[in-house]
N, CA, C and O atoms as a GROMACS GRO file, in nm:
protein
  456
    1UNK      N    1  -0.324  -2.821   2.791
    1UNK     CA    2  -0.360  -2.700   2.718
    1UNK      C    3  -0.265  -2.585   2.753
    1UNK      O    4  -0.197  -2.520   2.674
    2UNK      N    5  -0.275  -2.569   2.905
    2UNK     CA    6  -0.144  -2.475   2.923
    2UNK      C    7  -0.006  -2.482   2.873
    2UNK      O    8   0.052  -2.384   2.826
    3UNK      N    9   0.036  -2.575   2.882
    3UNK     CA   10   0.197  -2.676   2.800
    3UNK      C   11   0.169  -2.593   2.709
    3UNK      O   12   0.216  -2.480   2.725
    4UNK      N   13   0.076  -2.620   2.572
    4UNK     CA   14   0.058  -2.591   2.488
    4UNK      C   15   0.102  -2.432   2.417
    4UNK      O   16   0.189  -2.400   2.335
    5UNK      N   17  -0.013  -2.348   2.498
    5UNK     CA   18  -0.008  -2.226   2.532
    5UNK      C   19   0.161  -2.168   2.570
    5UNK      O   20   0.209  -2.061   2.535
    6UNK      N   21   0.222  -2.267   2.642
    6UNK     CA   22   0.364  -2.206   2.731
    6UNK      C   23   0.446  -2.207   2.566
    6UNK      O   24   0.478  -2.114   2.493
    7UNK      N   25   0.459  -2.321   2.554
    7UNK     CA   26   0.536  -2.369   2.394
    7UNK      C   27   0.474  -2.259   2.287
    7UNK      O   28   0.543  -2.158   2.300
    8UNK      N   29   0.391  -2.240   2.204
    8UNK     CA   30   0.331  -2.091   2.174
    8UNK      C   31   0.437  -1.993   2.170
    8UNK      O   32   0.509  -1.949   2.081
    9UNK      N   33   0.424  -1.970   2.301
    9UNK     CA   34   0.479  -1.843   2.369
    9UNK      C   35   0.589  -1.868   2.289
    9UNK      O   36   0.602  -1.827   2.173
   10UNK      N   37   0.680  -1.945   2.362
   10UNK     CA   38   0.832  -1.965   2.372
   10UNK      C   39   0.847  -1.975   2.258
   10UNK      O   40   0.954  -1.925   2.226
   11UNK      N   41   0.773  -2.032   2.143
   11UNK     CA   42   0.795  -2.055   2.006
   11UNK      C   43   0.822  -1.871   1.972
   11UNK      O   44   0.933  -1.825   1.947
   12UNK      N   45   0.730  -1.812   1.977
   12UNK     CA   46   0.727  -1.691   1.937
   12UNK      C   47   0.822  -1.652   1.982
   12UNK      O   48   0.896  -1.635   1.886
   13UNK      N   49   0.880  -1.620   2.085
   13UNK     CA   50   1.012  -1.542   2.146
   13UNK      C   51   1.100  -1.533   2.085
   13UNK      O   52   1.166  -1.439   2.042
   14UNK      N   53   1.108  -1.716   2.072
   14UNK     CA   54   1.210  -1.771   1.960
   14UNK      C   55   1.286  -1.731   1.860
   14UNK      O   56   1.407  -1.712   1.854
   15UNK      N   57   1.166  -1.717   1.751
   15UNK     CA   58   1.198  -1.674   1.637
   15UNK      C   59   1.145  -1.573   1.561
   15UNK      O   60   1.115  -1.563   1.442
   16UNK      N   61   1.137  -1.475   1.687
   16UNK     CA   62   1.115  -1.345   1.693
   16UNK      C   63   1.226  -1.264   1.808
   16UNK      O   64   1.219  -1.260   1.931
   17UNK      N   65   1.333  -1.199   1.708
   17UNK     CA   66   1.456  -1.100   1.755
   17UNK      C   67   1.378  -1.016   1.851
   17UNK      O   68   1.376  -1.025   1.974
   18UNK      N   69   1.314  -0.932   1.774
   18UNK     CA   70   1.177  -0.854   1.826
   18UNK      C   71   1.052  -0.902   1.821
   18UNK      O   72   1.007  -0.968   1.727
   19UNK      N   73   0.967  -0.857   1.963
   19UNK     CA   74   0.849  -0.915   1.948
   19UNK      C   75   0.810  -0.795   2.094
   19UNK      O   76   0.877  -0.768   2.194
   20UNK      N   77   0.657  -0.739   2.042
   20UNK     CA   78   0.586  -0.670   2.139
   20UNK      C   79   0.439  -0.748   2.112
   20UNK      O   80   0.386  -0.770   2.003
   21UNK      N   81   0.377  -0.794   2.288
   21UNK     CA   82   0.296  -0.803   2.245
   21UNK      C   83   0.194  -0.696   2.333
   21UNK      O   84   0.203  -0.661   2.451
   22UNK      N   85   0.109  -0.664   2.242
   22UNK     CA   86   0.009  -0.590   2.310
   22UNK      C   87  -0.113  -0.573   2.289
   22UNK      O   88  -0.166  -0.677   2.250
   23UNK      N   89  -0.199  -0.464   2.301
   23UNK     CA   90  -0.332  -0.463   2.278
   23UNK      C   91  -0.368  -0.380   2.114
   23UNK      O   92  -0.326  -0.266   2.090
   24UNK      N   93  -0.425  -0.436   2.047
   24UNK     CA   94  -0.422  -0.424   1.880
   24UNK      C   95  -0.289  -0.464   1.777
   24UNK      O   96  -0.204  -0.553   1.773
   25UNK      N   97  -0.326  -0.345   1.700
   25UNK     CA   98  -0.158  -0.415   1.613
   25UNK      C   99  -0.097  -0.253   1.601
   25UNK      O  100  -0.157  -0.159   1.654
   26UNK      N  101   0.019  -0.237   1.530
   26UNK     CA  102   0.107  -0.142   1.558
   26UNK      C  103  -0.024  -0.054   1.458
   26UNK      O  104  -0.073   0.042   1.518
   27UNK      N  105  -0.061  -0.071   1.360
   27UNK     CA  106  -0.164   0.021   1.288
   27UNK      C  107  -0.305   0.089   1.370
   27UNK      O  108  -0.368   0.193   1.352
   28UNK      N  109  -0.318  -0.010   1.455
   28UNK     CA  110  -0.448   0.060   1.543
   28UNK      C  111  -0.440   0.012   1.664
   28UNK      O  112  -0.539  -0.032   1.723
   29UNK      N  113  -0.313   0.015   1.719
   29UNK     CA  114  -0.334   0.022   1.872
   29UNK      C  115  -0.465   0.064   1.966
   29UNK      O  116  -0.530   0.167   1.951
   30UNK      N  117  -0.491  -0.053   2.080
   30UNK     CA  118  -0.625  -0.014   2.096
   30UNK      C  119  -0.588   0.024   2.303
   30UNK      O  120  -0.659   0.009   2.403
   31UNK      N  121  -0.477   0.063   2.288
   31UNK     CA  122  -0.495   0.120   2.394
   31UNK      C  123  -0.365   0.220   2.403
   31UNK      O  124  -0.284   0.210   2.311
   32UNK      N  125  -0.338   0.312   2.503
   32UNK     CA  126  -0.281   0.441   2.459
   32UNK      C  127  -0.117   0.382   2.486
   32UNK      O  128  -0.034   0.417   2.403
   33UNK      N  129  -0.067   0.283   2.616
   33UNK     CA  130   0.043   0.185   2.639
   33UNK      C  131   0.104   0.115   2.565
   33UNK      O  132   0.227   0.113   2.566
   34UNK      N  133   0.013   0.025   2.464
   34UNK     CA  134   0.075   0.027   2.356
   34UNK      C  135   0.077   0.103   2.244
   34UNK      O  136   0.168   0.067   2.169
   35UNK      N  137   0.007   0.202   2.198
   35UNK     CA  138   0.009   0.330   2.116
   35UNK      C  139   0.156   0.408   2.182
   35UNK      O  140   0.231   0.480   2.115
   36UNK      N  141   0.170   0.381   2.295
   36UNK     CA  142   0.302   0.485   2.283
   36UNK      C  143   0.444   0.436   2.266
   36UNK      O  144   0.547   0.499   2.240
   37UNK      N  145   0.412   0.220   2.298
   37UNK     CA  146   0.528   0.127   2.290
   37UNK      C  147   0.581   0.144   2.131
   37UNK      O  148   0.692   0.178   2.090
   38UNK      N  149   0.465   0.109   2.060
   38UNK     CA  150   0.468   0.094   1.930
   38UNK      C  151   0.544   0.202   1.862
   38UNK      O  152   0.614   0.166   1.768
   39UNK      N  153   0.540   0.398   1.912
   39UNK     CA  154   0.614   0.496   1.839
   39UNK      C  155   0.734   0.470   1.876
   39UNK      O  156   0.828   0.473   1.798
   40UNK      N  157   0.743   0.444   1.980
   40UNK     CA  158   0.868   0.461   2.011
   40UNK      C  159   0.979   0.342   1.991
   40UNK      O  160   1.101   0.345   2.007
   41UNK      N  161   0.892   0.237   1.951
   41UNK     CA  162   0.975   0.155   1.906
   41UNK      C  163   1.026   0.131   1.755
   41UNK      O  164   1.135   0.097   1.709
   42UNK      N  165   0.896   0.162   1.695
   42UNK     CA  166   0.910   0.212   1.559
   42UNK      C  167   1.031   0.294   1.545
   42UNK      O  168   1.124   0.244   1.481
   43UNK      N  169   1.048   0.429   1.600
   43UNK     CA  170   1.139   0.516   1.587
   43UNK      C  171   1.274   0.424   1.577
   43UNK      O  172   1.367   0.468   1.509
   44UNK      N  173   1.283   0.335   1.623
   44UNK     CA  174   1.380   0.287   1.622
   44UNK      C  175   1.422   0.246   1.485
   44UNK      O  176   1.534   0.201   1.462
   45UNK      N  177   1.336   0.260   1.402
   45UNK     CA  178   1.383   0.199   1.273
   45UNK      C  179   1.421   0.070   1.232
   45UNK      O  180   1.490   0.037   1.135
   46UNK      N  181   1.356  -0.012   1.335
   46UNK     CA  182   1.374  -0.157   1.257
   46UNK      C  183   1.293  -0.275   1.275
   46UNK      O  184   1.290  -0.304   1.394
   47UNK      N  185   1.221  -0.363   1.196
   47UNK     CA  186   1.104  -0.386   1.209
   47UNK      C  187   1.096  -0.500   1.319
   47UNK      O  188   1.192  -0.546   1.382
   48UNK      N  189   0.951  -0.539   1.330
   48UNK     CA  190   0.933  -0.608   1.495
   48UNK      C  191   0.826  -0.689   1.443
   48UNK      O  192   0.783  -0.674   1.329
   49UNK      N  193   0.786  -0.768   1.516
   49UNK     CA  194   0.677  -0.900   1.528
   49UNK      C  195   0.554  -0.829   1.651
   49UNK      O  196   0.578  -0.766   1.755
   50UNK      N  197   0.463  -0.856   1.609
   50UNK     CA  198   0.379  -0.817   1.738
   50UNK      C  199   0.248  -0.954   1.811
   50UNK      O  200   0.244  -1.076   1.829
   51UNK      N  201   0.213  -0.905   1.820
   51UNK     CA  202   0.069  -1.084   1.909
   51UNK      C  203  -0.004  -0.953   1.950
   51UNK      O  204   0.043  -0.868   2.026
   52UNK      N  205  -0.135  -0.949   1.888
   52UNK     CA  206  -0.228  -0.849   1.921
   52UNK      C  207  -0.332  -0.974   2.035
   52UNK      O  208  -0.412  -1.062   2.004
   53UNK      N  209  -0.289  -0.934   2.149
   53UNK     CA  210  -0.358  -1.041   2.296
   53UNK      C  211  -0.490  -1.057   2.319
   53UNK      O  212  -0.552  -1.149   2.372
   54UNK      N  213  -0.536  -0.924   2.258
   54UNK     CA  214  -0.708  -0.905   2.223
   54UNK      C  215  -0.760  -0.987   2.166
   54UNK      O  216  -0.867  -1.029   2.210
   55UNK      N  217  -0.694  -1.052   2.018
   55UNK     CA  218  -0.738  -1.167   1.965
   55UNK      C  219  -0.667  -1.301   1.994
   55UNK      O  220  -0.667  -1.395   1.914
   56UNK      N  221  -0.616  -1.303   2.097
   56UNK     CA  222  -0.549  -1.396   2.170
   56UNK      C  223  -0.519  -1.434   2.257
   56UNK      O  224  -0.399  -1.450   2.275
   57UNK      N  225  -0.629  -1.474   2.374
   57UNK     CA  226  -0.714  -1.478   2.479
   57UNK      C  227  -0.616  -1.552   2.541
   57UNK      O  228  -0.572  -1.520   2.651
   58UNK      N  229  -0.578  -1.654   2.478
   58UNK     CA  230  -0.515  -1.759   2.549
   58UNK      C  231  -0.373  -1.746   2.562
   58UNK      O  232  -0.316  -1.830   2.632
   59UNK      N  233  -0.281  -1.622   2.486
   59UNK     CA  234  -0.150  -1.592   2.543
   59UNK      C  235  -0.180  -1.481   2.624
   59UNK      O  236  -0.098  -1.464   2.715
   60UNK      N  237  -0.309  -1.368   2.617
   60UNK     CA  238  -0.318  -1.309   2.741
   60UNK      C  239  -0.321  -1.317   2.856
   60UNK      O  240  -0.266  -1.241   2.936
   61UNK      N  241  -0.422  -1.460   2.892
   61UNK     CA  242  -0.382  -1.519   3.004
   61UNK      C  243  -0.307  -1.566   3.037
   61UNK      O  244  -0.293  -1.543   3.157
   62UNK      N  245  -0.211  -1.652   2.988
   62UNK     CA  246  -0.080  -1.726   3.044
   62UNK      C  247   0.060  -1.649   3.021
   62UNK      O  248   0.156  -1.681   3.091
   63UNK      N  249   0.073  -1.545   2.923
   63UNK     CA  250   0.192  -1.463   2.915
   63UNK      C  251   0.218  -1.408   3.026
   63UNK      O  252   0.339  -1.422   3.040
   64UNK      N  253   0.176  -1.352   3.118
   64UNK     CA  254   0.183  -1.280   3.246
   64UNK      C  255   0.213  -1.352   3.354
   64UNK      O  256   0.269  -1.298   3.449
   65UNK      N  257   0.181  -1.481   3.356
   65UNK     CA  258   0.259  -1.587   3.457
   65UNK      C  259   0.351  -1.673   3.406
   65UNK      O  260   0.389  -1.761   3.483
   66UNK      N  261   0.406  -1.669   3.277
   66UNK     CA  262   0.518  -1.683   3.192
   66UNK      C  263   0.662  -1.607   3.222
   66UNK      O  264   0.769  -1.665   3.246
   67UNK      N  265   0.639  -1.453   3.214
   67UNK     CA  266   0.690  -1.365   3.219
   67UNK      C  267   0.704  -1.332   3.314
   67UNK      O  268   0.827  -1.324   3.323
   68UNK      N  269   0.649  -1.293   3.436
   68UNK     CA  270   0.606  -1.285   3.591
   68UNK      C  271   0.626  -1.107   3.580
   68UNK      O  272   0.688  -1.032   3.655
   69UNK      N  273   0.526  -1.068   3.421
   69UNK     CA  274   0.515  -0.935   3.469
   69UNK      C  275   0.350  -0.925   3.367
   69UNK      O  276   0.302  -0.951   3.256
   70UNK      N  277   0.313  -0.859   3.518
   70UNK     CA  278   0.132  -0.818   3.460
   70UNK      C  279   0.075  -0.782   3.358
   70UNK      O  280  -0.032  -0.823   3.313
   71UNK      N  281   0.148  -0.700   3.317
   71UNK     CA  282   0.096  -0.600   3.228
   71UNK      C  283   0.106  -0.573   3.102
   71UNK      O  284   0.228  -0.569   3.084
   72UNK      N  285   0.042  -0.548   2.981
   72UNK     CA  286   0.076  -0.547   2.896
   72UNK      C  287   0.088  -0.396   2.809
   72UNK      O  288  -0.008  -0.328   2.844
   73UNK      N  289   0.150  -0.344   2.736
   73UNK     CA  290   0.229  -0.461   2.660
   73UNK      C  291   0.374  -0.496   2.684
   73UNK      O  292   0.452  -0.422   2.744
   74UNK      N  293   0.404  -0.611   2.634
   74UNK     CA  294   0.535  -0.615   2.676
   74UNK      C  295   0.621  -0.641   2.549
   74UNK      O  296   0.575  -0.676   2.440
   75UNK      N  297   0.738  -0.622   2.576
   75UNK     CA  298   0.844  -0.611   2.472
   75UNK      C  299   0.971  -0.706   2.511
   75UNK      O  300   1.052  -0.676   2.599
   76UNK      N  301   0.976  -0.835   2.424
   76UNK     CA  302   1.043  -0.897   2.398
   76UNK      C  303   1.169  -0.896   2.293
   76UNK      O  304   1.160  -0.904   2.171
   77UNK      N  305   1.307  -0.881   2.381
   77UNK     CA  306   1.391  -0.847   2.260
   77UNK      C  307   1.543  -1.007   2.293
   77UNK      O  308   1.612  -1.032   2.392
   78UNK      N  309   1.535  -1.063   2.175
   78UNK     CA  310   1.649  -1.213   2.192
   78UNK      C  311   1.623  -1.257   2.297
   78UNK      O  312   1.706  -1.285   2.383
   79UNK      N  313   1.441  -1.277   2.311
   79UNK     CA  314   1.478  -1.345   2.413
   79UNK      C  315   1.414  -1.371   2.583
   79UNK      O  316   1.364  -1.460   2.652
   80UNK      N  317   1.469  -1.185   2.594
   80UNK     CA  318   1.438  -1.129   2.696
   80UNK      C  319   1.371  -1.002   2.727
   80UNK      O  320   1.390  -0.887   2.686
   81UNK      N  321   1.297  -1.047   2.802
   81UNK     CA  322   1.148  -0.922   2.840
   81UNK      C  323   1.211  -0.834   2.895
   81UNK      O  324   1.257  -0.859   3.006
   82UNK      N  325   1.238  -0.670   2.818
   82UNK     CA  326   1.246  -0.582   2.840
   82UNK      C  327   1.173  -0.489   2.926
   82UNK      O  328   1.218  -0.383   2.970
   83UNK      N  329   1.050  -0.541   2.947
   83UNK     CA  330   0.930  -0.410   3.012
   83UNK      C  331   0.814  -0.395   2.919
   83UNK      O  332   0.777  -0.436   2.809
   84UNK      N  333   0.772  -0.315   3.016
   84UNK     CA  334   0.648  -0.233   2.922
   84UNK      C  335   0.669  -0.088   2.856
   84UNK      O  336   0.763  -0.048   2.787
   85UNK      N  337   0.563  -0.026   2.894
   85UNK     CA  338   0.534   0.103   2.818
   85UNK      C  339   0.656   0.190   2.863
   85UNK      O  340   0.746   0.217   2.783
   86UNK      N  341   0.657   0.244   3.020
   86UNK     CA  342   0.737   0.327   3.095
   86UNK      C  343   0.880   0.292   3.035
   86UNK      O  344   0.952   0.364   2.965
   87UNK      N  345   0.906   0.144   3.089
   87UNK     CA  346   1.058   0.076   3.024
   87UNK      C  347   1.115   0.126   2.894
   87UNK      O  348   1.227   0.175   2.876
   88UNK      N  349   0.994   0.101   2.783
   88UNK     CA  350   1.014   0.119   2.650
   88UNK      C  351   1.040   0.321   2.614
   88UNK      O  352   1.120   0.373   2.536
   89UNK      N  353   0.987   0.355   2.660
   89UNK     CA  354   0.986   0.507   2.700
   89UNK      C  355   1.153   0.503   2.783
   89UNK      O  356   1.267   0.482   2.743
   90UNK      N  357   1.125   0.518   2.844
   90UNK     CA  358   1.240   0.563   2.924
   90UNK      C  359   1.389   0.472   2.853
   90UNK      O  360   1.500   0.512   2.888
   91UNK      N  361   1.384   0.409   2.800
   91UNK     CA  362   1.506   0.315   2.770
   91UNK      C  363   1.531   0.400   2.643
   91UNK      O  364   1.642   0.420   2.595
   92UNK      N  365   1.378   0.463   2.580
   92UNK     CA  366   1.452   0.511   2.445
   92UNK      C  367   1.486   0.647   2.442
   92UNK      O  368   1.544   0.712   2.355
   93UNK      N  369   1.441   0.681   2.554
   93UNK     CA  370   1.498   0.888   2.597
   93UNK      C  371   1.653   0.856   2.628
   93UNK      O  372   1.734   0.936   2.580
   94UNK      N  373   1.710   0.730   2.716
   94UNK     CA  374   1.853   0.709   2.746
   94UNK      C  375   1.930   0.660   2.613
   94UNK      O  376   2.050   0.636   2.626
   95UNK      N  377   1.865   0.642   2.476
   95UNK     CA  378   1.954   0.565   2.348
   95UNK      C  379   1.992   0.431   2.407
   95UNK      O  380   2.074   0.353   2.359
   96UNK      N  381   1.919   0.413   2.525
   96UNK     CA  382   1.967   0.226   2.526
   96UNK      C  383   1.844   0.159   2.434
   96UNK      O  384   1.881   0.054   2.381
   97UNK      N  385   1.729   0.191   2.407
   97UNK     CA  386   1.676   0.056   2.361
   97UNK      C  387   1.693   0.099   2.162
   97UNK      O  388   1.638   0.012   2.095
   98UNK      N  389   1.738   0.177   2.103
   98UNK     CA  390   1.826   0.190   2.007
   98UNK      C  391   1.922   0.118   1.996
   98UNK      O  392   1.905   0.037   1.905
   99UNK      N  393   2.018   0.108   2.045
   99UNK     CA  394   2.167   0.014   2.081
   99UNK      C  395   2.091  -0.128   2.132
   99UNK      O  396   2.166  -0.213   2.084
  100UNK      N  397   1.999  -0.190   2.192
  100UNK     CA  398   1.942  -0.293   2.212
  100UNK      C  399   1.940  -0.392   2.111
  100UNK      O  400   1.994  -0.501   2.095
  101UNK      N  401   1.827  -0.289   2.017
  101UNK     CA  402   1.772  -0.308   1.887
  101UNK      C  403   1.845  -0.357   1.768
  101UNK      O  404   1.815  -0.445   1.687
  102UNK      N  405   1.981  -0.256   1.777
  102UNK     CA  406   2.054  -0.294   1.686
  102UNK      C  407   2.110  -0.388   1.704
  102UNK      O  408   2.122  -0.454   1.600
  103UNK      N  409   2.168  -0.447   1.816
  103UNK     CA  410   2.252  -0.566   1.841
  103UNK      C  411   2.156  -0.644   1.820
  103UNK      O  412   2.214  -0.744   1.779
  104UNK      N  413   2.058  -0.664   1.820
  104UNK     CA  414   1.936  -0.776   1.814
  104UNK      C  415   1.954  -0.784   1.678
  104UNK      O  416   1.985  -0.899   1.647
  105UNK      N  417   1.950  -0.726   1.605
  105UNK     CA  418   1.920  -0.698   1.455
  105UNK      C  419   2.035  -0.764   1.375
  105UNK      O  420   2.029  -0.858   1.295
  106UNK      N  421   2.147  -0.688   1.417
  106UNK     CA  422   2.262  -0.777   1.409
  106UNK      C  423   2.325  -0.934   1.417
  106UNK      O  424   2.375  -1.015   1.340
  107UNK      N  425   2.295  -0.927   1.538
  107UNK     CA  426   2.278  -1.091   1.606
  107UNK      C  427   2.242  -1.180   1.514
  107UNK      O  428   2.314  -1.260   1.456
  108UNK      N  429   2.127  -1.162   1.503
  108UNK     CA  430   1.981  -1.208   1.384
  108UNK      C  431   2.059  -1.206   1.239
  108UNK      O  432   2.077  -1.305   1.167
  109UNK      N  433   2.090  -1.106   1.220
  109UNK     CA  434   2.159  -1.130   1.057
  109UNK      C  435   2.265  -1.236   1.083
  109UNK      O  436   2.240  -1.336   1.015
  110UNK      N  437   2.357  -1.246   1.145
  110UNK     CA  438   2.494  -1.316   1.148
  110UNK      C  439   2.468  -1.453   1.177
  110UNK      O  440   2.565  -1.525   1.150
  111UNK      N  441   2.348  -1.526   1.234
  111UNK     CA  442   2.288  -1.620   1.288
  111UNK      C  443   2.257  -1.716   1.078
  111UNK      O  444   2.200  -1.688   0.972
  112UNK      N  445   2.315  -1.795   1.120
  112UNK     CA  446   2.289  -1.932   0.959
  112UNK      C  447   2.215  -1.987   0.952
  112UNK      O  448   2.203  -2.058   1.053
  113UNK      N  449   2.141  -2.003   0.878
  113UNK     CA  450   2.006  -2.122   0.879
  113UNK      C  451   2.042  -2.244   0.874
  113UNK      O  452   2.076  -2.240   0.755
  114UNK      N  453   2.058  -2.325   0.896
  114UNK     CA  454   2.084  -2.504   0.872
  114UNK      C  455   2.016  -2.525   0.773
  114UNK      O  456   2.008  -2.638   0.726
   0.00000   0.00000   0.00000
C-alpha cells in the first residue's frame, strides 16, 4: 500500500513542472500557509497543479517521509522540493522563484511527446 502511495507521489511530481501540495485548493485555501503559498505563487503568472492533502489522507501521510520535510505545504518544481510557505515567500521577494518558474515552464514546453 505504501509502494503504492510512494509511486502516486512520484507519478505526480512527474508530470507536474509545477505542483504545490497543500491544505484546500488554490480557490479556498484552508489554511493561512498555503493561502499565502498559493498568492505568491500565482503572482508568478504561470499555472500550477495542486493535491489538496485534506482530501488525501494517504499522500498526507507518506509525502513528508518521501520528501523528508514535515510540513505542508510544499512546492514542487521539475522535480524538486523547493520548501514551504517561508521558502516560497522569501524566494519570491529575491525574483528567484520567478526565474525558477520560468525555466520550469520553458523546460516543459521544449520537452516532445513520443
Amino acid at each position: 500500500m505504501v509502494d503504492s502511495i510512494i509511486q502516486k507521489i512520484e507519478r505526480q511530481i512527474k508530470e507536474n513542472p509545477i505542483i504545490l501540495y497543500m491544505k484546500g485548493s488554490p480557490s479556498q485555501p484552508s489554511c493561512g500557509f498555503s493561502a499565502q503559498a498559493v498568492k505568491f505563487l500565482s503572482a508568478c503568472g504561470e499555472r500550477f497543479a495542486y493535491v489538496d492533502i485534506l482530501k488525501n489522507p494517504d499522500i498526507r501521510s507518506e509525502l513528508p517521509r518521501y520528501s523528508n520535510w514535515p510540513t505542508f505545504p510544499q512546492l514542487w518544481i521539475n522535480g524538486e522540493l523547493i520548501g514551504g510557505c517561508d521558502i516560497i515567500v522569501e524566494m519570491f521577494n529575491c525574483n528567484e522563484l520567478q526565474a525558477i518558474i520560468k525555466q520550469a515552464i520553458k523546460k516543459n514546453k521544449t520537452i516532445k511527446k513520443l
